[in-house]
C-alpha atoms as an extended CHARMM CRD file, in Angstrom:
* protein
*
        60  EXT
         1         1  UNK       CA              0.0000000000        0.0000000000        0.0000000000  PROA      1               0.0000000000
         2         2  UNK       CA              1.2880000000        3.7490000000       -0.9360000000  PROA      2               0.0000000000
         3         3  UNK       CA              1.1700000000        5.8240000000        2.0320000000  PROA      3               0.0000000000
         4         4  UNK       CA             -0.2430000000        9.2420000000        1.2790000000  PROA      4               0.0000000000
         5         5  UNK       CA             -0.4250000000       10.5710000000        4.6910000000  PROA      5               0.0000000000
         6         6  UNK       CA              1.1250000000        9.8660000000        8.0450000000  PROA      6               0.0000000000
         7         7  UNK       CA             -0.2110000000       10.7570000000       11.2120000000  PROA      7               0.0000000000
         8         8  UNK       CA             -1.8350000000        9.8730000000       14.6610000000  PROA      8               0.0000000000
         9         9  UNK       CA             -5.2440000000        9.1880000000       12.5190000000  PROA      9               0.0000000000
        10        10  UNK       CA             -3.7650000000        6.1260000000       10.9650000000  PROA      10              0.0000000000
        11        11  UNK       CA             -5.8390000000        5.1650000000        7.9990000000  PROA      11              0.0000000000
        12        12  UNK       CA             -8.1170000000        8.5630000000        8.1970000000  PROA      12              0.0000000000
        13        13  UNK       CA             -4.8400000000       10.4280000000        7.4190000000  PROA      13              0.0000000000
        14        14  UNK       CA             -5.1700000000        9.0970000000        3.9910000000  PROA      14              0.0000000000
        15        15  UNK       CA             -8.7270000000        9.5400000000        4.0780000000  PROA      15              0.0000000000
        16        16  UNK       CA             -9.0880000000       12.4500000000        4.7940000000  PROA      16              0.0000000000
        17        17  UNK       CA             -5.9300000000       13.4020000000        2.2580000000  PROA      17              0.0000000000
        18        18  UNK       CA             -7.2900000000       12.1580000000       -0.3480000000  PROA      18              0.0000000000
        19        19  UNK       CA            -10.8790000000       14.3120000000        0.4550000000  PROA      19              0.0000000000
        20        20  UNK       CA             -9.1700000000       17.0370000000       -0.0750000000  PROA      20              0.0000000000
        21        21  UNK       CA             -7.3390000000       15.7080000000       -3.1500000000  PROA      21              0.0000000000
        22        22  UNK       CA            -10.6620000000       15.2020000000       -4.5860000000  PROA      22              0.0000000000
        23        23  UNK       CA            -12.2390000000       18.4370000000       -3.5180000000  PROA      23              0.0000000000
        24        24  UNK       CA             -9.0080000000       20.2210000000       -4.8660000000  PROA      24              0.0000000000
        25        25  UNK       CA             -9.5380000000       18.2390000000       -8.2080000000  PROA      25              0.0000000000
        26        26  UNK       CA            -13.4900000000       19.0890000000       -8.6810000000  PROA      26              0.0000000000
        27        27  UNK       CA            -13.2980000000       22.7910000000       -8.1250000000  PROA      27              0.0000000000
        28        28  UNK       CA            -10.1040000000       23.0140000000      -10.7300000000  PROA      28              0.0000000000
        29        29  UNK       CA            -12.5450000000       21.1400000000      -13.3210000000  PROA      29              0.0000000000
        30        30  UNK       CA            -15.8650000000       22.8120000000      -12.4680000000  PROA      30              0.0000000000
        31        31  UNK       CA            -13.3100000000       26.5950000000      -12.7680000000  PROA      31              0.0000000000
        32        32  UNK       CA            -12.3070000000       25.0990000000      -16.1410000000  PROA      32              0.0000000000
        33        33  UNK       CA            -15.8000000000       24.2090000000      -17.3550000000  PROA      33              0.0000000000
        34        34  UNK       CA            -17.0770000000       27.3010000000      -16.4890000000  PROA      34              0.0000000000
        35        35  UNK       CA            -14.1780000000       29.3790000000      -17.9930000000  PROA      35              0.0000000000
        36        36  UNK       CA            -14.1090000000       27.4510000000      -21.2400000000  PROA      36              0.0000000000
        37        37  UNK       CA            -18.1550000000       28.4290000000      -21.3340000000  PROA      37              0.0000000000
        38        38  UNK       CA            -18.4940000000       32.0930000000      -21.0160000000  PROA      38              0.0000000000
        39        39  UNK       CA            -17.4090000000       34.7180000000      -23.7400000000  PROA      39              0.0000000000
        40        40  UNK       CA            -14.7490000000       36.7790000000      -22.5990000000  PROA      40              0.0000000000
        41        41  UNK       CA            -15.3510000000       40.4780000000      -21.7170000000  PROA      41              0.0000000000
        42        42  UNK       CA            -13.5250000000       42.1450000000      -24.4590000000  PROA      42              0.0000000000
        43        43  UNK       CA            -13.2440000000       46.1970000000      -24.2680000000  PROA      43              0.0000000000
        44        44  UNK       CA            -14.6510000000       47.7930000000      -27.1690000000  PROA      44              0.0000000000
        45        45  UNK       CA            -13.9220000000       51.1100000000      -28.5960000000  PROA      45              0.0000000000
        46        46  UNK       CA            -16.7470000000       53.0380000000      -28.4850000000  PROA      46              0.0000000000
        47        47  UNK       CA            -14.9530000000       55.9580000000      -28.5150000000  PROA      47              0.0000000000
        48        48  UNK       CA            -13.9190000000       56.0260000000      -31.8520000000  PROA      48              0.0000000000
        49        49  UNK       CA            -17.0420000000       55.7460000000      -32.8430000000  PROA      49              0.0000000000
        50        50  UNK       CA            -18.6130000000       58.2270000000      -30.9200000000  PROA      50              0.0000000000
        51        51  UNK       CA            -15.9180000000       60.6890000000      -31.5800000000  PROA      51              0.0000000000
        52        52  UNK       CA            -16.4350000000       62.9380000000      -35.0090000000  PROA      52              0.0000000000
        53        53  UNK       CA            -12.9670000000       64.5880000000      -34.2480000000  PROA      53              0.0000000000
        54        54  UNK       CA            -10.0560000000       62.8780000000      -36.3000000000  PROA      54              0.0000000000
        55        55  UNK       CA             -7.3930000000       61.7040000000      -34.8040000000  PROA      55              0.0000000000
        56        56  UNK       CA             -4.7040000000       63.8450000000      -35.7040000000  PROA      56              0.0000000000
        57        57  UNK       CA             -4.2750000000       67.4200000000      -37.0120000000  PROA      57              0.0000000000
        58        58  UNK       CA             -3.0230000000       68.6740000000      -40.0880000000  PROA      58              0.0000000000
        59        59  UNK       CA              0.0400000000       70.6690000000      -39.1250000000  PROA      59              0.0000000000
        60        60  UNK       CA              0.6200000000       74.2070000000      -40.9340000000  PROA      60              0.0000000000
């Protein structure tokens, strides 16, 4: 048997190890499901279109 864990717990050292292992391991996936599902917030330039000024000036 691979020991994991050592402690005064004995067996529920590993236990309890490898409940947070798989805790650890179900919040990374559900982050990376939820991440891969939503459209990023992109910044958009609604100032150029608002804007009627150009954007430079014609020098004399």
């Amino acid at each position: 048997m691979v020991v994991l864990a050592h402690g005064s717990l004995g067996y529920w050292d590993e236990l309890i190890f490898l409940g947070v292992v798989v805790v650890f391991v179900m919040l990374m996936v559900v982050s990376w499901i939820r991440s891969r599902t939503t459209q990023p917030q992109l910044p958009q330039d609604n100032q150029a279109e608002m804007s009627n000024e150009p954007d430079h000036f014609q020098l004399d």
